[in-house]
Structure formats: structure tokens, C-alpha cells
matplotlib code that plots the C-alpha trace (Angstrom):
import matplotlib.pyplot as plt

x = [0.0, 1.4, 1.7, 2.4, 4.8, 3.7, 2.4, 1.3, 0.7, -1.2, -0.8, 3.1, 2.2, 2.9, 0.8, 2.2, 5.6, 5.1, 3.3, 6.2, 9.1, 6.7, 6.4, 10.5, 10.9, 8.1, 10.5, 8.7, 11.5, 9.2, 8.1, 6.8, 5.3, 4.3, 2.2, 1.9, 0.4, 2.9, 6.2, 8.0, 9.5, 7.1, 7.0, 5.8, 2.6, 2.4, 4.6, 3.0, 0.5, 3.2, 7.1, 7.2, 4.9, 6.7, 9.9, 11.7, 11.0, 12.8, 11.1, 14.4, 13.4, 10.2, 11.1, 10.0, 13.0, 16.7, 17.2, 19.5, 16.9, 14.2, 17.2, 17.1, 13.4, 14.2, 10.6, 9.6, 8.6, 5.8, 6.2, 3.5, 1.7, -2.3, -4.6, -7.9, -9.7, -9.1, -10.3, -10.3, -11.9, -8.7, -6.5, -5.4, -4.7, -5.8, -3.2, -3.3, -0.6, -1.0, -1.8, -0.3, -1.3, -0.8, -1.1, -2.0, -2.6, -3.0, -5.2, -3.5, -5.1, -5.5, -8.1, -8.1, -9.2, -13.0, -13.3, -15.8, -17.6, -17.6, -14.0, -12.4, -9.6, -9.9, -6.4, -5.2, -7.4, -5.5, -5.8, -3.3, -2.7, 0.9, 4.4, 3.5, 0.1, 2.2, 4.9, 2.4, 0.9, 4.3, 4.3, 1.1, 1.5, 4.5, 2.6, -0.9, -1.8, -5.1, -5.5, -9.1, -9.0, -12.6, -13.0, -11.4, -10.6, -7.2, -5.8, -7.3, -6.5, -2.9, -2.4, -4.4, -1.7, 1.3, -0.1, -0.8, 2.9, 4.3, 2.6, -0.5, -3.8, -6.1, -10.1, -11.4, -14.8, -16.5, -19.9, -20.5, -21.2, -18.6, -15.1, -14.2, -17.2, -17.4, -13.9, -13.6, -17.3, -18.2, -17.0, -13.1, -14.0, -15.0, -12.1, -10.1, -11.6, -10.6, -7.2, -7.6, -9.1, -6.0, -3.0, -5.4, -7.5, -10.7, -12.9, -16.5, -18.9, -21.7, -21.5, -20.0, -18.9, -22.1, -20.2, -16.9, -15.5, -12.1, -10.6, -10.4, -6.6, -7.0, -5.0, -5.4, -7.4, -10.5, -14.1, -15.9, -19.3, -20.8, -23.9, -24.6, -23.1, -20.5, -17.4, -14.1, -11.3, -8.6, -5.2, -5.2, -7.8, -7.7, -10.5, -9.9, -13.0, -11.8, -11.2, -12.9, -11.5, -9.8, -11.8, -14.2, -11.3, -13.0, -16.3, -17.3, -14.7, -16.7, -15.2, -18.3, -17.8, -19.1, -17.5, -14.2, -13.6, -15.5, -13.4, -13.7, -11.9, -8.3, -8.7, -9.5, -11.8, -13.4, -11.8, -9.1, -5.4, -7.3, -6.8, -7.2, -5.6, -5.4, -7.8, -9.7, -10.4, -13.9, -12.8, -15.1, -12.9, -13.6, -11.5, -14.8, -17.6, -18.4, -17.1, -14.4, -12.7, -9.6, -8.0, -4.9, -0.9, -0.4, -2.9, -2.6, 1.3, -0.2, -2.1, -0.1, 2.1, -1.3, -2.3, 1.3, 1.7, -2.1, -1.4, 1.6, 0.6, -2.9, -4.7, -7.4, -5.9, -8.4, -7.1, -7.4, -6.8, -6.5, -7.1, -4.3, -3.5, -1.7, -2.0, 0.6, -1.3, 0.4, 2.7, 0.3, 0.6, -2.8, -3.6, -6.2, -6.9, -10.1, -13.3, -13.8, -17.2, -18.9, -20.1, -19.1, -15.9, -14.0, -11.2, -8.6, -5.1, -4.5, -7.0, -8.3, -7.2, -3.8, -4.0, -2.3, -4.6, -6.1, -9.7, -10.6, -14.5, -16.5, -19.0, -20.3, -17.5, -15.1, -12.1, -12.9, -11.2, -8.3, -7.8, -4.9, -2.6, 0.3, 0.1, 2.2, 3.5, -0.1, -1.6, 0.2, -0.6, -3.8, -3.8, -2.1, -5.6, -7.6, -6.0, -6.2, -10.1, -9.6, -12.4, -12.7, -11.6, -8.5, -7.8, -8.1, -6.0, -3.0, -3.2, -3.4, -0.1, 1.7, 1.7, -0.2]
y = [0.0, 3.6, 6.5, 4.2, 6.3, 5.7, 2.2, 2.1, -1.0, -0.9, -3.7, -5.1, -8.7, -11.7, -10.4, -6.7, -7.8, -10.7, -7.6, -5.7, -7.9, -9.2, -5.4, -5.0, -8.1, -7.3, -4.3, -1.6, 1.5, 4.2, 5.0, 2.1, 2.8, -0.2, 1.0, -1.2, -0.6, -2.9, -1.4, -4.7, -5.5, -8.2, -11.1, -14.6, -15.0, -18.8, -19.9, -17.3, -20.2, -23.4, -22.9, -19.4, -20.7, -23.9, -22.2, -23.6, -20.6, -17.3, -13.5, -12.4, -15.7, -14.6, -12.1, -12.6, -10.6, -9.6, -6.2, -6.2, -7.6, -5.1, -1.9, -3.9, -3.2, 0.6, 0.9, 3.5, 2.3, 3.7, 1.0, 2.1, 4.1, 3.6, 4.4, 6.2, 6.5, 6.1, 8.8, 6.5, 9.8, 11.9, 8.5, 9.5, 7.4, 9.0, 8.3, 9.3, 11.6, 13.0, 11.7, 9.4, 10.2, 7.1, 5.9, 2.3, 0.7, -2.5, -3.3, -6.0, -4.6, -8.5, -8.9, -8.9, -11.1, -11.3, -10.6, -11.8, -8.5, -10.6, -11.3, -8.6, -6.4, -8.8, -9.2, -12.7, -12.8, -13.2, -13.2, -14.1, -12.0, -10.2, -10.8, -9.1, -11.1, -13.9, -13.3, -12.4, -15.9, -17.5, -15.9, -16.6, -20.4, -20.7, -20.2, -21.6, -24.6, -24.8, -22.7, -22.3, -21.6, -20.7, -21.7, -25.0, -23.5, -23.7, -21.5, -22.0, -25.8, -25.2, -23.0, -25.7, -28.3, -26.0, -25.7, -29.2, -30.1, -27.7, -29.2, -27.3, -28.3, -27.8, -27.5, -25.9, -24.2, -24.3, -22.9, -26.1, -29.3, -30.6, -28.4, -27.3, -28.1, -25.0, -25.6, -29.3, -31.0, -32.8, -36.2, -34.8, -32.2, -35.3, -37.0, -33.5, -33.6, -36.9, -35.7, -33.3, -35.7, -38.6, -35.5, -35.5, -32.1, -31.9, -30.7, -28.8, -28.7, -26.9, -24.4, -21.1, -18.3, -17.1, -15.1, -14.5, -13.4, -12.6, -14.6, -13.7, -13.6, -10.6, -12.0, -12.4, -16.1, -16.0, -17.9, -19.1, -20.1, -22.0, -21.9, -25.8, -24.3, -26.0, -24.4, -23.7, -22.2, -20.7, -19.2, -17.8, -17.8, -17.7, -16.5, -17.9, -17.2, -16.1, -12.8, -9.8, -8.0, -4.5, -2.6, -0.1, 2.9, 2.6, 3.0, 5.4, 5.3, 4.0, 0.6, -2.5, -3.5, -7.5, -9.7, -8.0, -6.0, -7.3, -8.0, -8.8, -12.4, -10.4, -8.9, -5.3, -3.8, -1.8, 1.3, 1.1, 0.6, -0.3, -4.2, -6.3, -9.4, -12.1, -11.9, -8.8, -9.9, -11.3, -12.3, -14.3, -17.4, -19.2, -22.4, -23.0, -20.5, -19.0, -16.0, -16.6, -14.5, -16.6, -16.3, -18.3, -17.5, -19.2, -17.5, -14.0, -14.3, -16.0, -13.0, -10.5, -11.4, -11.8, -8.5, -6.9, -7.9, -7.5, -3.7, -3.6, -5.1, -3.5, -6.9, -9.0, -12.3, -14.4, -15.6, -19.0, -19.7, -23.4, -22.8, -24.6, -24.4, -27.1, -26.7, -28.1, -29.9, -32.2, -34.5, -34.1, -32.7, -31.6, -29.9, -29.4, -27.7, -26.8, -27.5, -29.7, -28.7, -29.8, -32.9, -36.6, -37.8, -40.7, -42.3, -42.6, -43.6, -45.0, -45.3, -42.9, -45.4, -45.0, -40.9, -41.0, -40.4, -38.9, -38.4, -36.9, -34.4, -35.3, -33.0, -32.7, -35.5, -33.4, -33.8, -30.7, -31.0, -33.3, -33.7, -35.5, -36.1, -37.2, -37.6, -34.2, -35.4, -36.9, -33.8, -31.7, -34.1, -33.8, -30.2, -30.0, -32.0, -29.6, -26.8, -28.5, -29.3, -32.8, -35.2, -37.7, -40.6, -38.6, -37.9, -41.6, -43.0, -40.1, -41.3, -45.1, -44.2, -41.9, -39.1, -35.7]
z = [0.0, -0.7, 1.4, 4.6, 6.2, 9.9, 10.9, 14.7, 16.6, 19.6, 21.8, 22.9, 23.1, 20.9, 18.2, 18.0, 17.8, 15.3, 13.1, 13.6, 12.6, 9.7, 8.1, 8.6, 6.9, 4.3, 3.8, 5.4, 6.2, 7.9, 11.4, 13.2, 16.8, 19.3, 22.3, 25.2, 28.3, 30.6, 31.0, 29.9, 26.5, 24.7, 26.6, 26.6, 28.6, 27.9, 31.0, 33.0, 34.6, 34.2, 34.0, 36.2, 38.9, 38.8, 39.4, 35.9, 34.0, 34.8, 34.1, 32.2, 30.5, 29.0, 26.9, 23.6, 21.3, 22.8, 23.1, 20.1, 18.3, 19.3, 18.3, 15.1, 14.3, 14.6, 16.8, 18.7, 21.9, 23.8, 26.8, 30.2, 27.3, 28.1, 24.7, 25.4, 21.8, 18.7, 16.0, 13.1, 10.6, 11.8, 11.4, 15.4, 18.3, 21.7, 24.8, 27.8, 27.5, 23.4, 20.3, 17.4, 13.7, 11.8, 8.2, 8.9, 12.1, 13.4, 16.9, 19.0, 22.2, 23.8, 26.7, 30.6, 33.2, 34.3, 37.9, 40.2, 42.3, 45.7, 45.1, 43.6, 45.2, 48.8, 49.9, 48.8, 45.5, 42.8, 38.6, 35.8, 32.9, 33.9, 35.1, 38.0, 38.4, 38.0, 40.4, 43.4, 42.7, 42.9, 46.5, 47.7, 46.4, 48.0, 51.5, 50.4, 52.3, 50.4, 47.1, 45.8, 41.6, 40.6, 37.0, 35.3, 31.8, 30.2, 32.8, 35.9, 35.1, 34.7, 37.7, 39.6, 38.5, 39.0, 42.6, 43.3, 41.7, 44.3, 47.0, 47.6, 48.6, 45.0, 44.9, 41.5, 42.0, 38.3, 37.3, 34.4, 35.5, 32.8, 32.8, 29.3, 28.0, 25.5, 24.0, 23.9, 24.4, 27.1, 26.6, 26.6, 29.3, 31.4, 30.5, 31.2, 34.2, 35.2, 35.0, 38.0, 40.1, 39.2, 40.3, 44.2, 43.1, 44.3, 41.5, 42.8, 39.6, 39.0, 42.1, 42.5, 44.8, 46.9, 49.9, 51.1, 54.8, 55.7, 58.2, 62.2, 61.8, 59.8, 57.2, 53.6, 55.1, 52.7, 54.1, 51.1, 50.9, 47.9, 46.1, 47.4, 51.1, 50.7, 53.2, 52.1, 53.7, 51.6, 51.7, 48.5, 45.5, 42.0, 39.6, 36.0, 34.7, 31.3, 29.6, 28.0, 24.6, 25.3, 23.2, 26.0, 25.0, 21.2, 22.1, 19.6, 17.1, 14.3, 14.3, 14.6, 18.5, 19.3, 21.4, 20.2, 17.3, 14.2, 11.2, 7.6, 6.5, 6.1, 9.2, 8.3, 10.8, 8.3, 7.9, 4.9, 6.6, 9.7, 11.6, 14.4, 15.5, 18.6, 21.4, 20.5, 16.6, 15.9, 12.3, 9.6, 9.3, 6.2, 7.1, 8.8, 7.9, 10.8, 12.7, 15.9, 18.4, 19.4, 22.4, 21.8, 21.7, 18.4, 16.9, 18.3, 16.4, 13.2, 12.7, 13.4, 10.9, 8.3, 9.0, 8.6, 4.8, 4.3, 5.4, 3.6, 0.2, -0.1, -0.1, 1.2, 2.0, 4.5, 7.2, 7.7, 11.2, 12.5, 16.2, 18.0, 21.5, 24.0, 27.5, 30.0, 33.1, 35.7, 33.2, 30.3, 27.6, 25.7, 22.1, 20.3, 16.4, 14.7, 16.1, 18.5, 19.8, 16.6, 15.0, 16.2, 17.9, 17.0, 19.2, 16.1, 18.5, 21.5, 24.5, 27.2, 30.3, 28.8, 29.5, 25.5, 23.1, 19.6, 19.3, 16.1, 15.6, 12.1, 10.9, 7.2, 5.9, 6.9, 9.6, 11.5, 14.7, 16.8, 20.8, 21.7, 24.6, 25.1, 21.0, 19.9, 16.3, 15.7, 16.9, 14.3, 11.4, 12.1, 12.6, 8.8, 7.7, 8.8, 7.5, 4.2, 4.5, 3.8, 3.7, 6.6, 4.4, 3.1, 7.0, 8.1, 5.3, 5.7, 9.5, 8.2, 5.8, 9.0, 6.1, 5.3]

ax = plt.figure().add_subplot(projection="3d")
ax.plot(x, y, z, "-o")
ax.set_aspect("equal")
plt.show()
């Protein structure tokens, strides 16, 4: 595209820096700005909730580019730089503290935690989103006897076994009868859940937080009291409830606003020299007809670098996203691609008892989505079928032949 002579990035996670390095590479030579609101350099969040909490993983270890690296991108920085609005007619960012004309501009403003009201800001509450977030959790694990995680999604599941592997008494608090219902269908969440209970955590379904009370120590000792009355003394708590798009500062910019920032197929939101990417995109994906908002660390980088030469080139490439994410929990290793929420499931290696597995989701004649554990290579082959829309039969015989 001509006349890009200032390309801002909002948003100093995975995604903003994989758009970054993708329009140097593309061979883009003018002013490119990354805003972040944290006052680190890009940094991996992914260990955040295993390797850091564990103790393995390091915070000058998370850092996502050396410094070197990140002089070689020529950016200006705008680290501990908050946006306000975005004036999309005027082609202006709003911060807090000016203004940043721009020529193209890509949003890669991620998402936050949910909070609960009866919980939020009581001493010994806790979320995960940040280094910081994750370094006060380290601490209060440390001296947990008994750590309560409300909510048994990706993250609340892998904090839960980073606890319990550190010695910690576990109990997950979670709303659905069937954890992980909504990103892996109930038979797997069961099976998910089975996992908890076989690492000694003790797994409350279908119940939630009804009141709290400090405790008589005066101390950040939290009284819980379920929706079944259910008792539960805790040293520390953690609400992993999921997350919520960053997009209340454009309220009023003109951009379409539902359940993140609605995109056409190559991630423009609409106005020209205008995209989205990672959690806060709500993109038509055509790999499987139907519109997504992705809140995944593969994906969030995927994009960035999509939306970088889309900018950059003037075009309208879709984005055909596969949806892959892993999840460390206990001494398993899960992943899942495409759907696997839709159609039926099919045991196609190994067996559940094992705890190594691939399951594999039919809908239409169609491979449309793969669980496995403990199954990585398979995983990825399958992953490579569904990014290819190939027809059930075509799946089962490349898995039959160990080739894709």
C-alpha cells in the first residue's frame, strides 16, 4: 500500500511484535510505533500459569526478542503508554498523554481477566494476565496450604496443576457441571476432568462463589461459601473465569464492536489501513464459515504477521486460522486444532485409560477438529488435515499411511 509512512501497533504482546518484525521483513522502512500498556518489553505469557509458577521458568526468560533484536526493528517504543480513543476519521490514536497520527494501524489490544464482584480487590485474591500477576501468585503459592481456583478452563486448570505439583492443597470451583465443555465438548471435558481428580484435586462442579468473609486472623485467610453451602477455607484464590477483549477505550470510534472488534476475512476492521488481531479480533474465518474470536498464543502471532503484509501489500488475503493451542497440566501434555465442539468424535489412537490419546470431531464428511494427549506429532498431522479441508476418508488413510 502507498503512502504508509507511519504504521502504529497498539498492543506489545505476541501479536504486536510478530506484526512488527513481519512489516520489517516485508520491507517496510518508515516509522513504526508499538504501544503497550505494561512497562515490559514483549513477553511470553504462555509460562505465566506453568514454567514461572513452577519455578523452571525465569522473568528475564520470558522475553519474547533480545534487546538487540528489538534496536534492530528501529521501533519507537511507547512502553507504560495507556490508549484512550481512537479517532479512526482523523487517522489518530488518543493516549493518555497525546496523540499518534498514523497511516495504517494495526489493533493488537488483547483482553483482561473477568473478575468476580464478591471477590475482587480482597487481599489474597489473585488473577493471571501479567508478570507481575504472576509473580504475586508464585508468592502466595508458596505459602498456600489450600488454594481455591474458581474456574477450570485452560488456565485455571494449569495453575491448579502447577499448585498441586508444588505441594499445595487444589479444589477448583467451576460454574459447568462438565469443565471445558465449550472448548472441547463434554466427553473430553470429562475426560479433562478426570485428569484433576487422578494428580489429588478436588474438582466442585456446578457451584459457585455465593459469599466471602475474611478470616479472624485478619489476614489475607479468605471464608468461602458455595452456592450448594459448601465451606471452604482458603489461603489464597484464583478467579480464571476467562477474559474480555480490550476494546471499551473505542467506544465510539466508528469501528463494529461484538465480542471484540469485528473484522472482515483479512482482518480489516473496516476502515481502509485499519486491523485487528489475537484476542480482541472477531474475524469471519472461512476455514470454517463461521465468525471466531480466538483467544490463543499461536494464533494471536499467526495474525499479526497476516495482518502486517495485508497492510503492507494493499490486499485482502483471508485468514485461515486453525485454532491450535496445547495446554501443559500435571505431566500431560494436551492440544487441540479446529473445532472440537462440533459434530461426532472418534477415538482414532491409543486409548483414554492409557492418558495417551487422539480423538478426532467429524462434521459434514469433513475432519474438522483433533484432541490428543500425550500424541504431539499426531496432533500436528492432524492439525495439517484440517487446514487443508480434507475429507474424513482422506484424513483416516494419511493417519493409516503416517503421512499428510
Amino acid at each position: 500500500m502507498e503512502n504508509l509512512e507511519r504504521i502504529v501497533v497498539v498492543g506489545a504482546g505476541i501479536g504486536g511484535l510478530r506484526a512488527c518484525e513481519e512489516l520489517r521483513r516485508e520491507g517496510f522502512a518508515g516509522e513504526l510505533v508499538l504501544v503497550g500498556d505494561e512497562h515490559e518489553a514483549p513477553y511470553d505469557r504462555t509460562p505465566l500459569s506453568k514454567g514461572l509458577l513452577l519455578g523452571t521458568r525465569k522473568v528475564e526468560s520470558l522475553a519474547l526478542a533480545s534487546p538487540d533484536r528489538l534496536e534492530a526493528l528501529d521501533l519507537d517504543l511507547r512502553l507504560g503508554s495507556r490508549v484512550t480513543g481512537l479517532d479512526a476519521d482523523g487517522c489518530r490514536v488518543l493516549l493518555e498523554d497525546g496523540e499518534l497520527r498514523y497511516d495504517g494501524l494495526i489493533l493488537a489490544c488483547g483482553a483482561s481477566p473477568r473478575r468476580l464482584p464478591l471477590l475482587d480487590g480482597l487481599p489474597g485474591v489473585h488473577v493471571l494476565r501479567t508478570i507481575d500477576d504472576g509473580l504475586r501468585l508464585e508468592t502466595a503459592i508458596d505459602g498456600a496450604r489450600h488454594l481455591v481456583v474458581v474456574g477450570a478452563g485452560f488456565i485455571g486448570s494449569e495453575v491448579a496443576a502447577s499448585a498441586r505439583k508444588r505441594g499445595s492443597e487444589v479444589t477448583i470451583v467451576e460454574l459447568e457441571t462438565t469443565p471445558l465443555a465449550r472448548a472441547v465438548g463434554p466427553e473430553m471435558g470429562a475426560v479433562l476432568t478426570q485428569l484433576h481428580a487422578d494428580n489429588g484435586t478436588r474438582l466442585l462442579l456446578g457451584v459457585t462463589i455465593a459469599a466471602v468473609e475474611r478470616g479472624a486472623d485478619g489476614d489475607s485467610a479468605l471464608k468461602l461459601r458455595l452456592s450448594d453451602e459448601t465451606q471452604l477455607d482458603a489461603d489464597a484464590v484464583v478467579v480464571g473465569i476467562g477474559v474480555a477483549a480490550n476494546i471499551g477505550w473505542l467506544e465510539g470510534s466508528g469501528l463494529a464492536l461484538e465480542n471484540g472488534i469485528v473484522c472482515e476475512a483479512s482482518l480489516c476492521a473496516g476502515p481502509p489501513a485499519v486491523y485487528a488481531i489475537g484476542d480482541a479480533a472477531n474475524w469471519l474465518n472461512e476455514l470454517f464459515d463461521r465468525r471466531m474470536r480466538v483467544e490463543h498464543w499461536i494464533n494471536a502471532g499467526e495474525q499479526g504477521r497476516h495482518a502486517a503484509r495485508n497492510l503492507l501489500r494493499g490486499t485482502a488475503v483471508p485468514f485461515l486460522g486453525s485454532n491450535y493451542v496445547w495446554s501443559d497440566q500435571y505431566d500431560r501434555k494436551i492440544q487441540c486444532a479446529g473445532l472440537c465442539t462440533v459434530g461426532e468424535i472418534e477415538l482414532v489412537h491409543g486409548t483414554v485409560e492409557s492418558g495417551t490419546f487422539l480423538t478426532w470431531y467429524r462434521h459434514e464428511g469433513r475432519l474438522i477438529g483433533a484432541l490428543g494427549i500425550g500424541v504431539p506429532k499426531l496432533l500436528m498431522q492432524s492439525k495439517a488435515l484440517i487446514e487443508r479441508r480434507a475429507s474424513w476418508e482422506d484424513a483416516v488413510e494419511a493417519l493409516g499411511s503416517g503421512s499428510t
